[in-house]
C-alpha positions in Angstrom: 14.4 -45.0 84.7 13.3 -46.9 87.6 10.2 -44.5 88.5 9.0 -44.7 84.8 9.3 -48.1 83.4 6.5 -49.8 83.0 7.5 -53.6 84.5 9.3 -51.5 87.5 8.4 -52.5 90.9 8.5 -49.0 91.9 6.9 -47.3 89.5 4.9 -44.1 89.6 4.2 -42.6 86.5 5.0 -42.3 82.7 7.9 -40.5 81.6 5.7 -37.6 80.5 3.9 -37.1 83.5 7.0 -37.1 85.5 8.3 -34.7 83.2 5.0 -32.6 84.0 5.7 -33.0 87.9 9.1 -31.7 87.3 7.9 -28.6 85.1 5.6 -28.1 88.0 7.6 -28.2 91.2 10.1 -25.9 89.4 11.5 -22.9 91.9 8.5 -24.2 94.5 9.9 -27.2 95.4 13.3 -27.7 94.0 16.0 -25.5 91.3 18.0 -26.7 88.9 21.2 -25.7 88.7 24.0 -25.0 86.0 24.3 -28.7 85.3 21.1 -29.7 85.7 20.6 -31.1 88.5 17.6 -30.6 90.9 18.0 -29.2 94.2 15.5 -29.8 96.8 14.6 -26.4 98.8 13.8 -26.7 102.6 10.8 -26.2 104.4 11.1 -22.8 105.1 11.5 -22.0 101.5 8.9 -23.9 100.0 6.3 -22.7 102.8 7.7 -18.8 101.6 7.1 -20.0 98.0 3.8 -21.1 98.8 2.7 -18.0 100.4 2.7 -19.2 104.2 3.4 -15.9 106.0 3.0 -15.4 109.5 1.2 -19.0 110.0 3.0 -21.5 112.2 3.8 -24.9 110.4 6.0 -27.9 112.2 8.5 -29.5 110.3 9.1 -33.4 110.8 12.3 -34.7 110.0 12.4 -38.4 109.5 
């Protein structure tokens, strides 16, 4: 995997620790569906998931 290898020019982190990332971010940040594929929620979602009620946040789409 590009992310995990360890001669990768854009490499971030082991294959267990992106595992752990993924465990992590689970229903917060993105789902998984049927197939297995991750899903990536919106800003509205992950600020609901996160508790942010009634506090003003901007979102900046690049």
């Amino acid at each position: 995997m590009l992310l995990t290898k360890k001669k990768s020019p854009h490499r971030v982190c082991g294959w267990r620790r992106l595992r752990q990332i993924l465990a992590e971010g689970e229903d917060v940040f993105w789902a998984r569906d049927r197939v297995g594929r991750l899903w990536i929620k919106g800003p509205a979602r992950v600020a609901q998931a996160l508790g942010a009620r009634d506090r003003p946040f901007f979102v900046f789409w690049i």
